[in-house]
C-alpha positions in Angstrom: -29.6 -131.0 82.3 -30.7 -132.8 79.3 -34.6 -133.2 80.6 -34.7 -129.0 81.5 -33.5 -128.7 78.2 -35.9 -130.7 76.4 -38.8 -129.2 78.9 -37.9 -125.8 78.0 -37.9 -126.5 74.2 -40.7 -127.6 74.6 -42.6 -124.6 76.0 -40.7 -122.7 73.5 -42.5 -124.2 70.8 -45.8 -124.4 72.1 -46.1 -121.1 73.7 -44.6 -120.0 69.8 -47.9 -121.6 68.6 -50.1 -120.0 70.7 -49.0 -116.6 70.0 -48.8 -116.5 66.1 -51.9 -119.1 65.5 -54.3 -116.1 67.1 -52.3 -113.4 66.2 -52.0 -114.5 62.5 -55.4 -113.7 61.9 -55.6 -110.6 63.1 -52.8 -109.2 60.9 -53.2 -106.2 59.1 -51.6 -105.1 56.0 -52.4 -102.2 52.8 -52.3 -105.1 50.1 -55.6 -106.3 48.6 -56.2 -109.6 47.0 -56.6 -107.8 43.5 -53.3 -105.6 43.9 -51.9 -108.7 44.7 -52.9 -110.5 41.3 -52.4 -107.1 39.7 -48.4 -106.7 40.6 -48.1 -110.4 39.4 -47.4 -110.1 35.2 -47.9 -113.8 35.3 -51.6 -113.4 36.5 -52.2 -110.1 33.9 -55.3 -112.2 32.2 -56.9 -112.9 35.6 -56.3 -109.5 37.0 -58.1 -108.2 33.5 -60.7 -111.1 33.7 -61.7 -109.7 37.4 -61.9 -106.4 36.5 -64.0 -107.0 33.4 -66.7 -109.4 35.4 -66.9 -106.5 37.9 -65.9 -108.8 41.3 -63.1 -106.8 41.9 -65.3 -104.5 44.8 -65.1 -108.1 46.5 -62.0 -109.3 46.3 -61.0 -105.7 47.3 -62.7 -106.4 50.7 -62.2 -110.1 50.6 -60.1 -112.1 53.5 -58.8 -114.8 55.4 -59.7 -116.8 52.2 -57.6 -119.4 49.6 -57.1 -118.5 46.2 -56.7 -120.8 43.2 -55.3 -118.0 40.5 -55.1 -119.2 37.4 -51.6 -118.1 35.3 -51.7 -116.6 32.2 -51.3 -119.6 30.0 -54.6 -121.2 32.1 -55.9 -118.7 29.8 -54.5 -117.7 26.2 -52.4 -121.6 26.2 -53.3 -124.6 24.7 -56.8 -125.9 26.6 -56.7 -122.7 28.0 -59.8 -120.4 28.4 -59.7 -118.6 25.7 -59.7 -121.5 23.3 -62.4 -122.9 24.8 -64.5 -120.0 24.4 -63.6 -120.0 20.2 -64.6 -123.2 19.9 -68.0 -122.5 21.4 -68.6 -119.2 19.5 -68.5 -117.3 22.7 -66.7 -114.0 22.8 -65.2 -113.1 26.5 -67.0 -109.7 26.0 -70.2 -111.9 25.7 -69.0 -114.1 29.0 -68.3 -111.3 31.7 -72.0 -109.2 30.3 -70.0 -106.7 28.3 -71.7 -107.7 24.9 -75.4 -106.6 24.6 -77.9 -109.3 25.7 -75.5 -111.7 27.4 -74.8 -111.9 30.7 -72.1 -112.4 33.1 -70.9 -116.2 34.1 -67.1 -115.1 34.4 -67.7 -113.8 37.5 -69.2 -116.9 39.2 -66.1 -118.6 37.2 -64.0 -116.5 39.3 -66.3 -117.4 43.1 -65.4 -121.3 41.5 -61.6 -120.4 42.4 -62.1 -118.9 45.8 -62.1 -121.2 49.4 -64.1 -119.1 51.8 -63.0 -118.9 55.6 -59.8 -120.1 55.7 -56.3 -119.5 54.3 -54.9 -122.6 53.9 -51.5 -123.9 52.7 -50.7 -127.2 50.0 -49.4 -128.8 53.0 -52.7 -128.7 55.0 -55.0 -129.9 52.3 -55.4 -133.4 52.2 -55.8 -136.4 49.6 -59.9 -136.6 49.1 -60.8 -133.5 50.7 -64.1 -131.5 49.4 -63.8 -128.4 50.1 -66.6 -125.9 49.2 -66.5 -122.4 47.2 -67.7 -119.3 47.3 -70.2 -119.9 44.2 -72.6 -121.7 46.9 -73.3 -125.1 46.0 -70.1 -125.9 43.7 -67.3 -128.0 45.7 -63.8 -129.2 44.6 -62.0 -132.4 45.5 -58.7 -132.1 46.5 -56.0 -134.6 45.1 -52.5 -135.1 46.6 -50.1 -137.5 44.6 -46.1 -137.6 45.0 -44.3 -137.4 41.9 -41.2 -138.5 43.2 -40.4 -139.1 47.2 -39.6 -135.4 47.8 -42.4 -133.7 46.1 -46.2 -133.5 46.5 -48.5 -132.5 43.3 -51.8 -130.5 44.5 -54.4 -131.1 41.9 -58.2 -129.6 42.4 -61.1 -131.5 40.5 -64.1 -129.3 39.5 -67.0 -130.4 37.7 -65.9 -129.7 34.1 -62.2 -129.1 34.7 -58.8 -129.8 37.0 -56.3 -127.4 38.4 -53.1 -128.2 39.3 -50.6 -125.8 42.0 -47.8 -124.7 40.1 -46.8 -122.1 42.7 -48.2 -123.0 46.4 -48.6 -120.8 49.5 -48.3 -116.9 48.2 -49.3 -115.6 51.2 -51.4 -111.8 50.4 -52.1 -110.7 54.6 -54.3 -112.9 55.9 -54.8 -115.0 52.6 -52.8 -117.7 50.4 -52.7 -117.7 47.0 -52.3 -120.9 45.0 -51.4 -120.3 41.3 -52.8 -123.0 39.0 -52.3 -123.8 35.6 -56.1 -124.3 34.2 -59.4 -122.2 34.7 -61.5 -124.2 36.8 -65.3 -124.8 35.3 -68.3 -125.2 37.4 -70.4 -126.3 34.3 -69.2 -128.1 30.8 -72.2 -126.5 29.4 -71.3 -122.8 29.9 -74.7 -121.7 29.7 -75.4 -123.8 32.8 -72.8 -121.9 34.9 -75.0 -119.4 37.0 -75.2 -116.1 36.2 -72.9 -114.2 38.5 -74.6 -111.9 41.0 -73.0 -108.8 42.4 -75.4 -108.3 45.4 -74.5 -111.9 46.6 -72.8 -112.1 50.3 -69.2 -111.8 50.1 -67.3 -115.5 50.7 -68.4 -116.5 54.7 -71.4 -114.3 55.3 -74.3 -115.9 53.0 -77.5 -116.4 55.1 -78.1 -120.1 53.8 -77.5 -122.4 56.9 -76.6 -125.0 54.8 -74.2 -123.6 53.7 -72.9 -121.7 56.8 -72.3 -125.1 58.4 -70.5 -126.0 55.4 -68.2 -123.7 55.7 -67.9 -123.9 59.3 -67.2 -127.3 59.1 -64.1 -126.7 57.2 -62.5 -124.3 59.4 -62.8 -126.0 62.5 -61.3 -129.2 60.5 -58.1 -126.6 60.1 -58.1 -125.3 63.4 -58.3 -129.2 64.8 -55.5 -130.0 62.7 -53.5 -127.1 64.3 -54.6 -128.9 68.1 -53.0 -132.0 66.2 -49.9 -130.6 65.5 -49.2 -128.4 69.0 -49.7 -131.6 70.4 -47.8 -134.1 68.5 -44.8 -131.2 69.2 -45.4 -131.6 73.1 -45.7 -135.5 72.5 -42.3 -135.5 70.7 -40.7 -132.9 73.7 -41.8 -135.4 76.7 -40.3 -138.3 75.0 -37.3 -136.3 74.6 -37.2 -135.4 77.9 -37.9 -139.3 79.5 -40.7 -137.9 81.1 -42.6 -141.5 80.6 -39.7 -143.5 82.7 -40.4 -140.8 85.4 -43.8 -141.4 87.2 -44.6 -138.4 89.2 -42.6 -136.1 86.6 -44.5 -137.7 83.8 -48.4 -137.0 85.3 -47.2 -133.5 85.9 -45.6 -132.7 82.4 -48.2 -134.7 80.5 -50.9 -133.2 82.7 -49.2 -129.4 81.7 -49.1 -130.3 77.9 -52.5 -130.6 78.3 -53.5 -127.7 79.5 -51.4 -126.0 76.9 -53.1 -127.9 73.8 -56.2 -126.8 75.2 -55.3 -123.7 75.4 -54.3 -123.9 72.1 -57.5 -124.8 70.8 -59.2 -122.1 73.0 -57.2 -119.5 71.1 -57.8 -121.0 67.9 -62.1 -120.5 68.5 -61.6 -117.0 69.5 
């Protein structure tokens, strides 16, 4: 009784997986990324910053990405963007292009904070991790501390500036949305940051192979670490069930757990 029980959990949770993994990314929804930030008073600056460095045509039609949005005190607080600008002698109409002969860098700011090609949560980023952005050559390193035994800070390192999650995993359709409490900088030097351009691909379709297997490289990294998982759920059922003190039992389950994390990963590549 107790090993059919087990047994049947255990397709239960795997067959659970292999469902919602593939279906998840076909969900469809009416919400954009920018209603999204929009409907969020705590994001008011960004939603105003995105309008006024005209990328809001691509995160209109932007998804199955990751977000980094910073709140409003990233920008009008203390260190916060707007500061930063004062003490430079830069005006924000002079930063998004508005200003006569200046041109826009806020929007390439804005690519900084975008993960192309995968949604992913706090819990599946990991201590170390480079993970690249949609303004094409600029990376971030992922840091994961613990504050205290149950909690886990998410930090992002740019080149001129850190990020830290103050409210993980807002999930907008097929995207997360990490809210951060800085405005990540691709360049100390803000006329260094590259002058944002409208016509670029949107995040995941740029025709540089470089960067293509970048980005490919960090998708399947997600999708393994979904095999991973399936399959440390079906290790965990068949020790439940004392499948490795039965012999023939035990090739047959572990030889059908298998199967099903394959078929797992199959889905997952579709």
């Amino acid at each position: 009784m107790a090993y059919a029980l087990a047994v049947r959990s255990c397709v239960l949770a795997v067959v659970m997986m292999l469902v919602v993994a593939p279906a998840h990314a076909q969900t469809q929804c009416n919400t954009t990324l920018l209603q999204a930030v929009a409907a969020n008073p705590n994001l008011a600056e960004l939603a105003k910053l995105i309008q006024n460095s005209n990328l809001a045509n691509k995160l209109n039609t932007t998804d199955n990405v990751t977000i980094l949005a910073p709140n409003n005190a990233a920008f009008n607080g203390t260190g916060g963007l707007y500061e930063l600008l004062q003490r430079n002698n830069v005006s924000l109409q002079q930063v998004t292009g508005q200003a006569s002969n200046s041109e826009n860098r806020a929007g390439s700011i804005l690519e900084y904070h975008i993960i192309p090609l995968a949604a992913v949560t706090a819990a599946q980023l990991t201590n170390g991790q480079n993970v690249p952005t949609s303004l094409q050559g600029y990376n971030l390193t992922v840091s994961k501390t613990n504050p205290t035994p149950t909690t886990t800070s998410v930090t992002f390192i740019g080149n001129a500036t850190n990020a830290t999650v103050v409210t993980a995993d807002v999930r907008v359709c097929n995207s997360i949305v990490h809210i951060v409490n800085h405005v990540l900088l691709p360049s100390s030097n803000l006329s260094a940051i590259p002058v944002y351009d409208a016509n670029a691909p949107t995040p995941g379709t740029s025709k540089d192979l470089w960067y293509k297997l970048e980005l490919c490289h960090l998708s399947l990294w997600f999708e393994r670490r979904m095999v991973f998982q399936t399959r440390m759920v079906i290790d965990h059922c068949v020790f439940r069930a004392g499948v490795g003190t039965n012999g023939a039992s035990g090739l047959a389950i572990g030889t059908w757990a298998f199967a099903l994390s394959g078929a797992l990963a199959a889905a997952l590549m579709m």
